[in-house]
C-alpha positions as CSV (number, residue, x, y, z in Angstrom):
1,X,15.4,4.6,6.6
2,X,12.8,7.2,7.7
3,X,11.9,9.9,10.0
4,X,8.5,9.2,12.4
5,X,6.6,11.6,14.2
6,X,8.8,11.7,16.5
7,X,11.8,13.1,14.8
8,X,13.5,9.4,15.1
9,X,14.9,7.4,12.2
10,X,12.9,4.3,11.8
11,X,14.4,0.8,10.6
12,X,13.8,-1.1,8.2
13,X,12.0,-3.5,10.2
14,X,9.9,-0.8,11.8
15,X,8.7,0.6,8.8
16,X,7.4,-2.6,7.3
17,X,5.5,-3.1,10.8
18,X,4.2,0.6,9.9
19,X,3.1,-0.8,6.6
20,X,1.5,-3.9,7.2
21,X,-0.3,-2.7,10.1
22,X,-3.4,-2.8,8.2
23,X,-3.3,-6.3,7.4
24,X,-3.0,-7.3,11.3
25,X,-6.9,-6.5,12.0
26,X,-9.3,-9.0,10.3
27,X,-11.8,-6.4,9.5
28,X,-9.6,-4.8,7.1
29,X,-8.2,-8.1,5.3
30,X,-11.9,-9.3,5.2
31,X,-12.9,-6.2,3.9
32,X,-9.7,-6.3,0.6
33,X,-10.8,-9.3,-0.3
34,X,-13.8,-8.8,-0.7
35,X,-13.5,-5.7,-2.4
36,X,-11.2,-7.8,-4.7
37,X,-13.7,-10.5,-5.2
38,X,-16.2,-7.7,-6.3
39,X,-13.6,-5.8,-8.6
40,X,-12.9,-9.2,-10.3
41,X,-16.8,-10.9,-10.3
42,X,-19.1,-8.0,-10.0
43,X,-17.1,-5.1,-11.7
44,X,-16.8,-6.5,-15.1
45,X,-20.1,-7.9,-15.1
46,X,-22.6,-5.6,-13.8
47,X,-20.8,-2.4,-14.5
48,X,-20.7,-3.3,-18.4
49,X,-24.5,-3.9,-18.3
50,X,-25.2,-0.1,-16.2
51,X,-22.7,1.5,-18.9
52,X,-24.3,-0.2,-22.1
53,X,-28.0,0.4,-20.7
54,X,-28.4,3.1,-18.4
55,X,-25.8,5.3,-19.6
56,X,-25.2,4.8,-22.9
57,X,-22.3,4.1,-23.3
58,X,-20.5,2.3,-26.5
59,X,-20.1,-1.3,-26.2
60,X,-16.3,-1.2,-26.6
61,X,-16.1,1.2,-23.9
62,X,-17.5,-0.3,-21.8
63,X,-15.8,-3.8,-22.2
64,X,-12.4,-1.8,-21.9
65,X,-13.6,0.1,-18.9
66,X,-15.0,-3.9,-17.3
67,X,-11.1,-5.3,-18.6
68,X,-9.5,-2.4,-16.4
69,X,-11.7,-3.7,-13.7
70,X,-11.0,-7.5,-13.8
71,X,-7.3,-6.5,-14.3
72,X,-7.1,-3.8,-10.9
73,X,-9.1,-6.9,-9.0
74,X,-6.5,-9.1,-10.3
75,X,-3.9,-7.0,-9.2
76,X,-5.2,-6.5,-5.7
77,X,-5.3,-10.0,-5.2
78,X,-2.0,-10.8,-6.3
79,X,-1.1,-8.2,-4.0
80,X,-2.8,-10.0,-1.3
81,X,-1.3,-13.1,-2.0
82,X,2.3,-12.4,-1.9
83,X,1.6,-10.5,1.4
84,X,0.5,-13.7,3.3
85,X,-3.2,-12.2,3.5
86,X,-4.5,-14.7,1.5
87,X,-2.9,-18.1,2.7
């Protein structure tokens, strides 16, 4: 249980209708899984080729900096998944 605005206790219930408010508008579940899409495709890929070449940075770096990327897309899909967002 939790306190609103209000002062009044919420539910249960209530407070996963607070929580998964987000996923109700399509904007916003278009817009996650998208940004998961990029995190998993476009993250590793093109951010390991601007951390190599434009800023320098050492190969290994920048493979463990493109794995961390892959792995928080992953993540966010998974997360997407087990709330029904992606059927």
């Amino acid at each position: 249980m939790s306190i609103n605005v209000k002062g009044d206790i919420n539910t249960a219930e209530e407070n996963e209708k607070l929580r998964t408010g987000m996923f109700d508008s399509k904007f916003w579940r278009t817009t996650l899984i998208v940004i998961a899409a990029l995190l998993i495709f476009a993250g590793p890929t093109y951010m390991i080729h601007v951390l190599i070449f434009n800023l320098g940075v050492s190969y290994w770096v920048s493979m463990a900096s493109g794995f961390v990327v892959f792995i928080l897309g992953f993540a966010l899909l998974v997360y997407l998944f087990r709330k029904n967002v992606i059927t």
